[in-house]
C-alpha positions, 0 to 999 in steps of 0.5 A: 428452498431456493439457492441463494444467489450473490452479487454479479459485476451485471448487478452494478451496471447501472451503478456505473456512472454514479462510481465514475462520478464519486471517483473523478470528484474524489481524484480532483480533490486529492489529500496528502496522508494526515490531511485527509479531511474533507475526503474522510467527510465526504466518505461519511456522509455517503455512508451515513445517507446508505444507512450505515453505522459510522464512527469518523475520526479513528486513528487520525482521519480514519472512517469505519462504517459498519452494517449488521443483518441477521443474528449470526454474530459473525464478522468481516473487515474490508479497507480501502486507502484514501490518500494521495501523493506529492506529485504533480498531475499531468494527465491533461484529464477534465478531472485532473487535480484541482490542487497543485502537487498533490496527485491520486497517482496510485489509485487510492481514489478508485479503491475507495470508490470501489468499496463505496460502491460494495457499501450501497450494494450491501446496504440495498440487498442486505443479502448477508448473515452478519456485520461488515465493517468498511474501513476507509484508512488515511495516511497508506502512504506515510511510510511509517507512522502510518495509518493502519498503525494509528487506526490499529492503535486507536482499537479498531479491532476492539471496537469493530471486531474483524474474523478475516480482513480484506483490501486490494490494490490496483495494478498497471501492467496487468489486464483490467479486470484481473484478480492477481493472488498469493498466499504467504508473503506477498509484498516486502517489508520496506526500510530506509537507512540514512548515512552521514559520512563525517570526514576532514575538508580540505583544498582539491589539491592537497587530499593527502590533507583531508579525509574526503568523504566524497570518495569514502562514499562512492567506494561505500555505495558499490560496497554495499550491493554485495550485502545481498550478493554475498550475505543473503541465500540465493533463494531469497529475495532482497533489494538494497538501494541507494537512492540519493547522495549528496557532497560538496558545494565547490570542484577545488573543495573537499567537503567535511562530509557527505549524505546518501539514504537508501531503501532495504526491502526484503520477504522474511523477518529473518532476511530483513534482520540480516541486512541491518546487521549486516549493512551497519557493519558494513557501513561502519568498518568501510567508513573508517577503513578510509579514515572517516566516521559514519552516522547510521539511522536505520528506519524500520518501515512497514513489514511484509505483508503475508497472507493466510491461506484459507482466506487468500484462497476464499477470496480466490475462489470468490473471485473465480465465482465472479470472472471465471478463472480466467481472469485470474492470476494464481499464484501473483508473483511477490511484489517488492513494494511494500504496503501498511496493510501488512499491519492489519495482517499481523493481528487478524488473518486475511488476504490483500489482492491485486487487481489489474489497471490495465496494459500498454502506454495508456496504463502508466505505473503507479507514482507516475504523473500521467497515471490514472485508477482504471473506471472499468474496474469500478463495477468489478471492484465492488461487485467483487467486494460485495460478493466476498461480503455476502459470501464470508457472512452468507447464512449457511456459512459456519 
């Protein structure tokens, strides 16, 4: 009997073109999170035109398309994120957004087309024991209420069983065609904090009068970088950021109050569990410490995204079968931006894995205007996507 043979990146090559063509359309065509429509159809209807199984609509606008070969009854999940960000494109590219301030600036339109690009392959040589659900999740980029929560919700693991699940994500700063991995937390669980500081208006020139928040504020503001300086084990990785403040209206007033709102990221449940403590005391004592009182609204976002290690390093070694080891990064060092598919990670095990979008000027970093998904991964991408899928679900796999 002869060895059965999986995908290579060669086999795609005459799918190139094709891939280049989905991604720019969809990349011209940008849809923030929860309004994916048109994207999500488009979606559908290239997988229902392979062959595939699609179920639309699931958790908002959700596309699940499944594909059975065999009699193995085994499972595998893989998703690819659709939306796009509120930002205006200045790439300058013949394919540029179509719609003003609303950008593909993270590459959404390349994961998805990558795994389109798994889909037709798959559905060509069917060179797998089994069922491979694809999901093609909205909303990635919500922050909370996201979409991996709403299609979890709405049952996608009761309706499209998933032994393992899978996803990846593009990375500016690393070679293209570089497949980073880790094990274990890889991404940081992500959580806002809103902070209304009330204090007692006044003249500029009389503060002994008033309560000024302003001051309140700024002394609170280098207060709070020693949350992790001080609190949090050295060995440990956290982040506490205030990214705006906002006081006043005139320079002869004293305000009645002032906002700030700041991002808390962190790798553990139990470092995220001590810097709310810890940041709600603190904001609360400094604050009156001055005078003034404080509003606290602390937003749980998404959670860190850890990986389990027989599928991380399954996936690894597909990756190594594909491009040689070489081009792989093992382990990725842990990223402190933070990502839904943790979700997904809490109730199945698998692995999300970064893949390199290139280096130097030419590759700007994610969320930035002038950034653009990296066509030369396409092949990669879904010649790696369809060898996992052939691998996970191959005949003589137990």
């Amino acid at each position: 009997m002869s060895e059965i043979r999986f995908c290579e990146v060669s086999d795609l090559a005459d799918a190139r073109e094709q891939l280049a063509d989905i991604r720019h359309h969809i990349h011209q065509h940008p849809e923030l999170s929860y309004e994916e429509v048109d994207t999500a159809r488009y979606v559908a209807e290239k997988l229902e035109g392979w062959g595939y199984q699609v179920t639309r609509n699931v958790g908002g606008h959700g596309v699940v398309a499944s594909l059975t070969a065999g009699t193995s009854g085994r499972t595998v999940g893989v998703r690819a994120d659709m939306d796009a960000l509120p930002i205006h494109e200045q790439t300058g590219l013949a394919y540029a957004s179509v719609h003003d301030g609303k950008m593909h600036a993270c590459g959404h339109d390349g994961h998805t087309t990558v795994l389109l690009g798994a889909a037709q392959q798959l559905a060509k040589t069917r060179n797998f024991d089994g069922t491979v659900n694809l999901i093609f999740q909205p909303a990635e980029e919500a922050g909370s209420n996201s979409g991996a929560e709403q299609m979890i919700a709405d049952g996608l693991f009761e309706r499209f069983p998933c032994q393992a699940i899978f996803g990846l994500h593009n990375h500016p700063g690393v070679a293209t065609g570089t497949f980073g991995f880790r094990a274990g937390p890889l991404m940081a669980a992500c959580d806002t904090v809103k902070v209304k500081i009330h204090g007692r208006g006044g003249h500029a020139a009389r503060p002994h009068l008033a309560v000024d928040p302003v001051m309140i504020g700024s002394s609170l503001v280098m207060a709070l970088q020693t949350v992790v300086a001080r609190n949090i084990d050295p060995t440990e990785a956290a982040v506490v950021t205030v990214g705006t403040f906002h006081a006043g209206f005139a320079p002869n007033v004293i305000p009645e109050s002032a906002t700030m709102e700041m991002s808390v990221r962190s790798f553990s449940a139990a470092v995220r569990a001590k810097l709310e403590e810890r940041i709600r005391a603190l904001v609360t004592t400094h604050v009156e410490g001055y005078g003034g009182t404080a509003e606290i609204e602390y937003i749980r976002g998404y959670p860190v995204l850890v990986n389990s290690e027989a599928e991380t390093e399954f996936a690894r070694s597909v990756a190594e079968e594909l491009v040689g080891n070489e081009h792989i990064i093992s382990p990725f060092p842990p990223i402190a931006g933070s990502e839904d598919f943790a979700y997904y990670l809490q109730k199945v095990p698998g692995c999300f894995i970064r893949l390199g979008n290139g280096v130097g000027e030419g590759r700007p970093m994610l969320h930035n205007a002038k950034y653009d998904f990296n066509d030369d991964n396409l092949t990669i991408g879904a010649a790696f996507w369809t060898r996992l899928v052939e691998r996970f679900l191959a005949k003589d796999r137990a």
